[in-house]
N, C-alpha and C positions, 0 to 999 in steps of 0.2 A: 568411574566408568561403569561396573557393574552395580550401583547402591543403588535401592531402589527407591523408590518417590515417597516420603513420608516418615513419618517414627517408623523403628523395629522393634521387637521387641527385646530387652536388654538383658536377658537369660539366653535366649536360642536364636536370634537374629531375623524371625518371621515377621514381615511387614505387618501391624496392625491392621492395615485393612484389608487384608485377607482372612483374619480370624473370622471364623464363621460366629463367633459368640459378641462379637466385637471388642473383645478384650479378656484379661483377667480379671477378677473383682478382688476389691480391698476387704478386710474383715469388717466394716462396716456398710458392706454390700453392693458400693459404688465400684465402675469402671475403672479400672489402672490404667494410667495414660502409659506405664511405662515396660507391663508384662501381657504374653499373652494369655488367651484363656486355657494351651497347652501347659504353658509353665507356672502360672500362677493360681490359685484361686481362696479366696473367702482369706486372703491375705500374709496365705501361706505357699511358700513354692512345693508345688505337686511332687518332683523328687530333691528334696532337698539335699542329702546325700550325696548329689553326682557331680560330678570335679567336670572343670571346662574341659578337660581332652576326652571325656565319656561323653558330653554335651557336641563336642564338634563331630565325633564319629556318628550319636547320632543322627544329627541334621547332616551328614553327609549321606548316609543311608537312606533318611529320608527322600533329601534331593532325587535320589539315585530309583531311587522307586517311585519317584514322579517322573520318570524319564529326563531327568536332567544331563547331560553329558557329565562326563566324569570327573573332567579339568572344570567346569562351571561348578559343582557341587562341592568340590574340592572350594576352590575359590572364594566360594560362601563359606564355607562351613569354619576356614581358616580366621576368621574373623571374628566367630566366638569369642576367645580371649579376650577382644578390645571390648568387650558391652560390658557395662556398669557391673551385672552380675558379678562377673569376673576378676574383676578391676584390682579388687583385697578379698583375701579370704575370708575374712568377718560379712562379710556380704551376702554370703551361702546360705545363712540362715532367714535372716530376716531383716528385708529393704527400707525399714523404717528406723533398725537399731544401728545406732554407729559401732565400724569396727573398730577393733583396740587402736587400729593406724590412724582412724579420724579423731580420737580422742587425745586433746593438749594436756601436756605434764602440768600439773601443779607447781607454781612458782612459790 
């Protein structure tokens, strides 16, 4: 009901075609289909440090200073958690490295 039309981006849940840059860039200087140019760039996440409940406060904040109602900013923001970002904590670092949970034990 509220998801918007197209990829988001899978750190902070901003539709890709709104980035003004039109994306985040890879460390080989190309477009990210999958972050934006807020949370990612040259293929590194801009704050790599910040856990999903500090990522959802802040796109709630955001929202909220774009004049979004409160329950709607809310509503977005609760959604952080499900993006790829978030998904495993090995992920935080860097979206090319698998984390320890994608990695199969040795038989």
């Amino acid at each position: 009901m509220f998801r918007p039309k197209g990829p988001v981006c899978q750190s902070c849940g901003m539709p890709l075609s709104k980035d003004p840059l039109g994306g985040g860039t890879n460390a080989d200087g190309s477009l990210s289909s999958e972050y934006c140019s807020h949370c990612y760039r040259k293929g590194v996440f801009t704050q790599p440090n910040i856990t999903a409940q500090e990522m959802t406060a802040l796109v709630e904040g955001k929202l909220r200073s774009m004049h979004f109602p409160r329950f709607l900013a809310r509503r977005f923001a609760k959604e952080v958690p499900t993006l790829r970002r978030w998904r495993n904590k090995g992920a935080t670092q860097d979206p090319a490295r698998p984390s320890s949970g994608d990695l199969q034990p040795r038989a």
